[in-house]
C-alpha positions, -999 to 999 in steps of 0.1 A, spaced: 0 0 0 30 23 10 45 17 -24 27 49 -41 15 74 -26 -14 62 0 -49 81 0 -66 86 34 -96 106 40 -100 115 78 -140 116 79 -147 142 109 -132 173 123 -133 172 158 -96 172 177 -86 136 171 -96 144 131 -70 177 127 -43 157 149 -40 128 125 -49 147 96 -19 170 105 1 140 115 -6 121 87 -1 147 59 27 158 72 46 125 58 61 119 24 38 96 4 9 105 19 -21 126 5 -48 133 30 -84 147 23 -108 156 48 -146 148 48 -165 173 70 -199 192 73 -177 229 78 -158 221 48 -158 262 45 -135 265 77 -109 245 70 -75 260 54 -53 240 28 -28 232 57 -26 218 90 -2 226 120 2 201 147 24 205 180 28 185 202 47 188 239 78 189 230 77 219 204 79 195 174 55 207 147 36 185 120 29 206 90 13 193 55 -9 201 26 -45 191 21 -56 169 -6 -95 180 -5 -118 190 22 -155 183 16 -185 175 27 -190 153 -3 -181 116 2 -176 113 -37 -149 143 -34 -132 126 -2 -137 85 1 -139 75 -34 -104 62 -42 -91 66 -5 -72 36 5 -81 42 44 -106 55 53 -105 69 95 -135 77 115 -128 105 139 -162 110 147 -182 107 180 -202 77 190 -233 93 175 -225 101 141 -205 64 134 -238 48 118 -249 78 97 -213 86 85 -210 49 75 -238 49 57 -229 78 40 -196 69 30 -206 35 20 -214 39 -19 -178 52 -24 -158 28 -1 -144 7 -29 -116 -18 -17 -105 9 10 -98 -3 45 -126 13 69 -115 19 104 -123 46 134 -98 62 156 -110 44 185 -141 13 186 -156 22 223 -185 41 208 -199 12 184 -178 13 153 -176 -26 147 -213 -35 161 -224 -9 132 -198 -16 104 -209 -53 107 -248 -41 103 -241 -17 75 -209 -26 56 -213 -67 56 -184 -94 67 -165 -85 36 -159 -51 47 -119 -44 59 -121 -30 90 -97 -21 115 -102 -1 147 -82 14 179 -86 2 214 -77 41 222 -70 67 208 -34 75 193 -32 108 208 -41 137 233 -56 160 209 -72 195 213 -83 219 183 -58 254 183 -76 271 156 -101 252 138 -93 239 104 -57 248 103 -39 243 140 -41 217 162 -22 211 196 -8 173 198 -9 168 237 2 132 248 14 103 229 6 64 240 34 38 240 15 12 217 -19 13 200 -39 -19 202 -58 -27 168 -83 -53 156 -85 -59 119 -113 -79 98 -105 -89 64 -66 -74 61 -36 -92 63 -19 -89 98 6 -71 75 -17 -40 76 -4 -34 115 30 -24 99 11 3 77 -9 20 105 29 17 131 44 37 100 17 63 95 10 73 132 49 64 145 35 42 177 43 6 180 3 -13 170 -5 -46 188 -29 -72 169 -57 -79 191 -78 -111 193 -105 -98 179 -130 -70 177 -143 -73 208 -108 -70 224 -111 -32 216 -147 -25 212 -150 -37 254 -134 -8 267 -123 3 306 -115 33 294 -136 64 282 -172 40 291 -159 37 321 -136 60 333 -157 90 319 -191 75 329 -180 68 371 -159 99 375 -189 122 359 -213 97 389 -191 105 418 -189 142 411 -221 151 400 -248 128 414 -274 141 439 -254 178 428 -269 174 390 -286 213 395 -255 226 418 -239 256 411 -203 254 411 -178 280 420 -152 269 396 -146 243 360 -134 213 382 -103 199 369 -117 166 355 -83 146 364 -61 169 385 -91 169 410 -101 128 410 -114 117 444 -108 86 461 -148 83 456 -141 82 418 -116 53 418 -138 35 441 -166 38 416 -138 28 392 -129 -2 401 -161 -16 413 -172 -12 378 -140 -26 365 -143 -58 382 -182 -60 368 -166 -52 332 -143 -81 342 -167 -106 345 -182 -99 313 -150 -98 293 -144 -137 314 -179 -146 303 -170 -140 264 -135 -153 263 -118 -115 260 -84 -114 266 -56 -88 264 -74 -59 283 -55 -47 315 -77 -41 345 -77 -4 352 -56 -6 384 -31 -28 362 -31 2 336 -22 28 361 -1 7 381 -18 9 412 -33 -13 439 -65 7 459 -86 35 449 -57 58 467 -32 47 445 -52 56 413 -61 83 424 -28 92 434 -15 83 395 -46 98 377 -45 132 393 -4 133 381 -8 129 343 9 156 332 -9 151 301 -40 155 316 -34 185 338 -54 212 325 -86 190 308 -115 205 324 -152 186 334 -183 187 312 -193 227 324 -205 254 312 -204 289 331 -241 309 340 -250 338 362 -233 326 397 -210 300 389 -205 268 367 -230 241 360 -228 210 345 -235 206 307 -261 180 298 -251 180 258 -214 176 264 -199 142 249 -192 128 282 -225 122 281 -241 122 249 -212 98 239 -202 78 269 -233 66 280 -252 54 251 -222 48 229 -199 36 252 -214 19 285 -239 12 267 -223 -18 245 -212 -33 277 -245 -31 299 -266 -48 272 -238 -78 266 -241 -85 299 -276 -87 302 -279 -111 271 -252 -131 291 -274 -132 320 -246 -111 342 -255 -89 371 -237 -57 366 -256 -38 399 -232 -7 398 -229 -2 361 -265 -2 360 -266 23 385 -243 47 364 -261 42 330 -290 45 347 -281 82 363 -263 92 329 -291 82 303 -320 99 326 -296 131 326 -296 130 287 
């Protein structure tokens, strides 16, 4: 695929969308189009930095909000999009696919429960366990700040050679695991869970509070939020035992901790995650919380959602991630 010049159209243009595409254009051989519904706000070049000053700069192929401008002879084609807008951008994209290789930035939200429904077992698909990157929009359409890199990105691939790992390690410059399968990184601990029980512990019983501040979402983690945590870890666990899943560190395991102390202790460090504020917004008096923000509008029926309802068709009692979905979709 890397042997002419390889055509990928990033379809969204949210943070994670001008990261990669910055990243991704940015490298020889590669020609980068961007499908998006603001099409009018983008420039014909992207500027990434990340951390450590180092800047990502390239050219734009195309930016449209016409699939037949964008997908049609892409050889990848990357979902950046939010859990909601997976099915219809799928079905969107699907008349000008071709042989392109379909995958989404990260498969939490949905991606292979609807690729399978719309695109059929012969689609190639390949999706993220998490995302590649810390990303955060500097000026829409033509900067973008790169905020955090992760050691290794976990992907599942239907219908592509295990070759195809080599391509995605060379375009985003991260060692990529094969996983089991789909399920490996569409069963998520992290954003359905570690969104979903932090937003619980803060806000619940304190839904129409006034706040006097933005709470820092990490900096400020409780010991009541990694309690939450890891009771629903262990539920999540059971499930994953249940189906076979293997491959997915518990959540104590990923932040090398022991007790709900100790994560919190690790969480609240992340120099990455420093300044990344809660679902807010400010009003006469002080802050409130923001019902429309994607921490809820994506991680509870996009995200916890996939898990809840495999565990009830596995007959699995999953008391306190009921409890949570239960508090977030009433919210929404």
């Amino acid at each position: 695929m890397r042997g002419r010049n390889t055509q990928i159209c990033i379809c969204g243009g949210g943070s994670l969308g001008h990261v990669c595409a910055g990243v991704l254009s940015s490298l020889p051989g590669v020609s980068v189009s961007i499908l998006s519904g603001h099409p009018e706000k983008w420039g014909d070049s992207l500027e990434v930095t990340d951390p450590d000053g180092k800047v990502y700069s390239g050219k734009l192929d195309s930016v449209s909000s016409d699939p037949s401008k964008t997908v049609k002879g892409s050889d990848i084609v990357l979902l950046c999009v939010p859990g909601y807008l997976i099915e219809n951008t799928l079905k969107k994209i699907k008349p000008f696919i071709g042989e392109a290789a379909v995958g989404s930035v990260v498969s939490s939200t949905g991606f292979f429960f609807f690729a399978h429904e719309i695109l059929g077992p012969k689609a190639k698909l390949f999706g993220f366990q998490r995302v590649p990157y810390i990303a955060r929009v500097a000026e829409y359409g033509s900067k973008a700040l790169l905020l955090g890199y992760k050691s290794e990105l976990i992907v599942a691939l239907e219908n592509l050679p295990a070759e195809f790992t080599k391509t995605l390690q060379d375009l985003f410059g991260t060692p990529v695991v094969l996983a089991d399968n789909y399920l490996q990184v569409s069963l998520t601990n992290s954003n359905p869970i570690l969104h979903t029980g932090r937003l619980y512990s803060m806000f619940r019983g304190r839904e129409d509070e006034l706040f006097d501040h933005n709470i820092l979402f990490y900096k400020e983690w409780t010991d009541e939020a990694s309690q939450t945590l890891i009771e629903m870890d262990k539920e999540f666990f059971g499930l994953l035992d249940k189906l076979g899943v293997k491959g997915i560190p518990t959540l104590l395991d990923y932040y090398e901790s022991t007790d709900a102390a100790s994560l919190t202790r690790k969480i609240s460090s992340i120099a990455a995650f420093q300044n990344i504020t809660s679902p807010m917004i400010p009003c006469e008096g002080g802050w409130k919380l923001d019902r429309a923000s994607r921490y809820f509008t994506e991680d509870f029926p996009f995200g916890l959602r996939w898990i809840k309802e495999l565990a009830e068709k596995n007959n699995l009692k999953t008391p306190v991630i009921d409890k949570v979905y239960g508090w977030g979709m009433k919210l929404i």
